[in-house]
C-alpha positions as CSV (number, residue, x, y, z in Angstrom):
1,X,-20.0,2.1,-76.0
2,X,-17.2,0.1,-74.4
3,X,-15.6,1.5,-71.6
4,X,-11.7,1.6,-71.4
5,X,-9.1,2.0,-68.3
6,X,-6.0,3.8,-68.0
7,X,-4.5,0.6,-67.7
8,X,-6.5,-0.6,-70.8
9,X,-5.0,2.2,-72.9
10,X,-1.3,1.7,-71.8
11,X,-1.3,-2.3,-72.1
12,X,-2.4,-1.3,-76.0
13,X,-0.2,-1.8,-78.7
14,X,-2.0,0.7,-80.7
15,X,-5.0,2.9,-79.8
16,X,-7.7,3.2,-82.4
17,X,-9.6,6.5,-83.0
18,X,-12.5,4.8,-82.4
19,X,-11.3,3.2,-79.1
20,X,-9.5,6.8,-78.2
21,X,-13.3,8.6,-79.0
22,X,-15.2,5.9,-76.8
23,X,-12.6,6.6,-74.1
24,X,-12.9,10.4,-74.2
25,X,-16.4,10.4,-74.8
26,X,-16.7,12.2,-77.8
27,X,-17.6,11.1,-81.7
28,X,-15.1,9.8,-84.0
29,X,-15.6,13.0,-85.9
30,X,-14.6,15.2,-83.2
31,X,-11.3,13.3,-82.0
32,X,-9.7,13.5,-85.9
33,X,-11.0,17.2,-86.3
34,X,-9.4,18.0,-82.9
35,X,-6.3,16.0,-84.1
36,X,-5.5,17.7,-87.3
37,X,-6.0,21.5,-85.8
38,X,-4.0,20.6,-82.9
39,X,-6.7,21.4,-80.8
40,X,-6.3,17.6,-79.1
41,X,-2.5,17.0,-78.1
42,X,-3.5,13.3,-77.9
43,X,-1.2,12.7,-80.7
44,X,-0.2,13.7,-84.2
45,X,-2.3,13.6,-87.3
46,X,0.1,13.0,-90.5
47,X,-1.7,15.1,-93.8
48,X,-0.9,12.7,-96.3
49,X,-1.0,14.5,-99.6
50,X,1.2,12.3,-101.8
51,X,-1.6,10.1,-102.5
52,X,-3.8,10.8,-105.5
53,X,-6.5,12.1,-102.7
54,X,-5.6,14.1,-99.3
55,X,-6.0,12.1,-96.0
56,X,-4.9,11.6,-92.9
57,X,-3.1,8.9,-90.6
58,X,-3.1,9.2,-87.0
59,X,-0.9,7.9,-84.3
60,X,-2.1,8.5,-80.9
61,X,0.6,8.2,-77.7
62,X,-1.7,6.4,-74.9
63,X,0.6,8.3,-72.5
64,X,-0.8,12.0,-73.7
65,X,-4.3,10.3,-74.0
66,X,-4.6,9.2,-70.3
67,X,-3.0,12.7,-68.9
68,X,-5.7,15.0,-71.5
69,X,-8.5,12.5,-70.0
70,X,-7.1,13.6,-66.5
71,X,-6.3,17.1,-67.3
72,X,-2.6,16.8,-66.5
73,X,-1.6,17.8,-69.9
74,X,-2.2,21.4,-72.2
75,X,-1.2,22.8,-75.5
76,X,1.9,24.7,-74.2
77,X,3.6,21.6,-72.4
78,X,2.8,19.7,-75.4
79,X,4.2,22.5,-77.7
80,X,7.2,22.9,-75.1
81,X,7.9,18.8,-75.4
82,X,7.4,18.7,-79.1
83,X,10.5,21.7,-79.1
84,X,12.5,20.3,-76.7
85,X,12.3,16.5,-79.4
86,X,13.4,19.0,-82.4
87,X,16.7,20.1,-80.6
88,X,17.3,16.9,-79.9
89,X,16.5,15.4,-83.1
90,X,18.6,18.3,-84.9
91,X,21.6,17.9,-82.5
92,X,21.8,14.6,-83.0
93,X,21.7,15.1,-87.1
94,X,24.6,17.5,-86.6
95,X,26.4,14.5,-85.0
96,X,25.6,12.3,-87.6
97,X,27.1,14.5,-89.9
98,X,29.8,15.1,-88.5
99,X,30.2,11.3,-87.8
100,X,29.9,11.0,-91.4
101,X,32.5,13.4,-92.1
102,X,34.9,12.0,-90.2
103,X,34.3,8.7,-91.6
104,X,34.9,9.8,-95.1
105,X,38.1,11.7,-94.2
106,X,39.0,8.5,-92.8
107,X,38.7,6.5,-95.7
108,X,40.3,8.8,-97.9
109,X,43.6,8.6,-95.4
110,X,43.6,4.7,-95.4
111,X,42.2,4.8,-99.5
């Protein structure tokens, strides 16, 4: 079992689930099962179901793996970051379509 630091994980370009399971201890098994019933706030685990079978993809933020390892990070301040990134994400589609708007107005005056 290889043995990974903190500074191992951040100088990744993209953790494994086999490197993130050898670094947390646990199986393979266990780190995609705690994934996709956001029981591990590692990460995110996409349910692909467009495909002729279901799966899964995984992308894992090295920043949210170290602080679990260390026990700096829980459920509720993932849930409460994850909440805070939807405002943000929705405010900034209202501004795009407003920005859109405009620019269609605009067009139509010089058109």
């Amino acid at each position: 079992m290889a043995k990974y630091s903190d500074d191992d994980i951040r100088n990744m370009t993209k953790v494994t689930i086999k490197i993130a399971a050898e670094y947390l201890g646990i199986s393979s098994l266990m780190l995609t099962l705690g994934m996709r019933n956001n029981l591990l706030p590692i990460g995110f685990a996409i349910h692909n179901t467009e495909k002729y079978k279901d799966s899964y993809s995984y992308a894992i933020v090295p920043e949210r793996l170290i602080a679990y390892k260390r026990g700096k990070i829980n459920e509720v301040s993932v849930e409460n970051i994850e909440k805070n990134l939807s405002t943000i994400i929705g405010q900034f589609e209202e501004m795009k379509r407003d920005l859109v708007f405009l620019l269609s107005e605009n067009g139509e005056l010089e058109g």
